[in-house]
Phi, psi and omega in degrees: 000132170261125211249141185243117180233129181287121169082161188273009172345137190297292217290342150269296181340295185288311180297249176343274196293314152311359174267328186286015168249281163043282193283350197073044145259177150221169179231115196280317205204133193241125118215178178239150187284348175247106154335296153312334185279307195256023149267316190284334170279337176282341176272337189273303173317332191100083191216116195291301216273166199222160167203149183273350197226172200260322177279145219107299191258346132354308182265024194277138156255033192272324194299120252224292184212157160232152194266112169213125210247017175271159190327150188326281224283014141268354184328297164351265158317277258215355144274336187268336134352269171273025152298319167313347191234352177099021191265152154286151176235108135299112162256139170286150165308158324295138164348324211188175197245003177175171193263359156295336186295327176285307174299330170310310183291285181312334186287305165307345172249329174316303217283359188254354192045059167229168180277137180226110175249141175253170188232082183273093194291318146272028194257326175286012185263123177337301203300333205278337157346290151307299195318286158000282203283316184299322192293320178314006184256328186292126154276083212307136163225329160216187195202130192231145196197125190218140162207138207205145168202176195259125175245084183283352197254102175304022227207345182264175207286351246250301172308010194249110164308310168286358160249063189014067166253149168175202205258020171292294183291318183278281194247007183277000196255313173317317192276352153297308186310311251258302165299323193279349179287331185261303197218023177064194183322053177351127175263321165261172188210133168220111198210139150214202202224183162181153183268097171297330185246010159073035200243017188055027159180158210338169126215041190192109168193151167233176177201123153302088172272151191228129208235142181338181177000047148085013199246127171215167185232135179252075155312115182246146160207158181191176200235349195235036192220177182276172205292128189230135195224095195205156159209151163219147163240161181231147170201192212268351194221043156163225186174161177222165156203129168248153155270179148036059187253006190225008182212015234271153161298090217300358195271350213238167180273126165263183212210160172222115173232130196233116141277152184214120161058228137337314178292158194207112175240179143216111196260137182241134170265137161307159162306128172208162192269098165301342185295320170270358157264325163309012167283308198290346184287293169339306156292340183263332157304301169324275206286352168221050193017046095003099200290157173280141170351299197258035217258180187275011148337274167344298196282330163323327199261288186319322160296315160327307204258350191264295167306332155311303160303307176314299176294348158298311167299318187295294145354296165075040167211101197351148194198095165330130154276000000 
């Protein structure tokens, strides 16, 4: 499949686009509002065709699907865009800047028949798989989850309000997806937060869901302590922990460790690029119309528990779902 991925986002740069040639794809065509930016980056990638405008590579007509990884609050707009041209879409996390916006977005690529997939990239690594069938075993009574790194640059887009940032929307979102995956819906949500860098928007936060009998999840992200990557569940008749569970390096081996009763394991994984089994997923939804995993079903339930938690915070007081 021939792939167009709009702006040079590290996370396409670095990532993304080696994993679709990875996957047996290619990617025909990068752009940017700087020109020059995406020549240059498109000569280190291989990459033939360069654009100064993002409609520009859009009008390509070789491009199959797109790749789009610009900041939240454009998801939107330039998902809907190349819908417009007949493109299948991968949008990076989160889908959407809420979930009404999300439910828009899923209407809009329903009613053109192109694929909208989001790209929650560790929901394709085997272990977190694993992980899934071992917790079905577990008697969930909590569920704990964190992701945190050093953010030094005032300057990045992460930090903009108006392109809808802070660390709720960047990494705070996993450890939500990460709870509905392990343990559904939540009926309450309680969080709060605080601006640590004086930057208009979260750059510290936790949140509680609170779950039928009494089974709750405690999420934390944040931008400003050194990098913490975990999920654990604790239950009556064991545990489960991944470290390092939502970004792990494809060159290195990962680990899953669990009691169940008596039992005690530690299953270890091959190196593996999760980035590029989401491709092969992503392409395999395309050809057999099929929905995808993460699609935007999913990012609906999740934007939901994202708006929520934001309102708690605002609020400052718990709130029934």
């Amino acid at each position: 499949m021939k792939f167009g991925v709009i702006s040079t986002a590290s996370i396409g740069t670095n990532a993304v686009i080696p994993a679709i040639k990875e996957a047996g794809h290619e990617v025909t065509a990068l752009a940017s509002r700087n020109e020059s930016r995406a020549a240059t980056v498109a000569e280190q990638l291989d990459i033939q065709h360069t654009y100064g405008t993002y409609e520009g590579l859009l009008e390509d007509d070789e491009i199959e699907a797109v790749y789009n990884p610009l900041p939240n609050a454009l998801h939107a707009e330039w998902t809907k865009r190349a819908a417009d041209h007949g493109l299948h879409v991968l949008c990076e996390k989160p889908l959407a800047v809420n979930a009404a916006e999300a439910r828009e977005m899923s209407a809009y690529c329903d009613e053109r028949g192109v694929t909208l997939m989001e790209a929650f990239m560790y929901r394709y690594h085997p272990r977190t798989q694993r992980a899934v069938e071992i917790a079905r075993k577990l008697d969930i009574r909590s569920f704990e989850a964190s992701l945190r790194f050093s953010l030094d640059d005032q300057e990045d887009v992460r930090l903009d309000p108006n392109l809808a940032g802070g660390c709720l929307m960047d990494v705070g979102c996993y450890t939500v997806n990460a709870a509905r995956l392990f343990l559904g819906e939540p009926q309450r949500v309680y969080a709060t937060a605080t601006d640590t860098m004086n930057s208009g928007v979260e750059t510290e936060l936790t949140a509680i869901l609170e779950y039928e009998d009494g089974v709750t999840a405690t999420l934390s992200s944040g931008f400003t302590t050194a990098g913490a990557e975990r999920y654990r569940i604790e239950a009556t008749n064991g545990w489960l922990e991944a470290r390092d569970a939502f970004v792990p390096s494809k060159d290195d081996e990962t680990e899953l460790t669990y009691r169940i009763d008596d039992r005690h394991d530690v299953e270890r994984f091959d190196p593996t690029n999760q980035y590029a089994l989401e491709i092969d997923h992503f392409v395999e939804s395309i050809e057999t119309g099929r929905p995808p995993m993460t699609d935007a079903t999913t990012a609906i339930r999740t934007m939901q528990i994202i708006d929520a938690i934001d309102e708690s915070v605002r609020e400052r007081k718990p709130l029934s779902l």
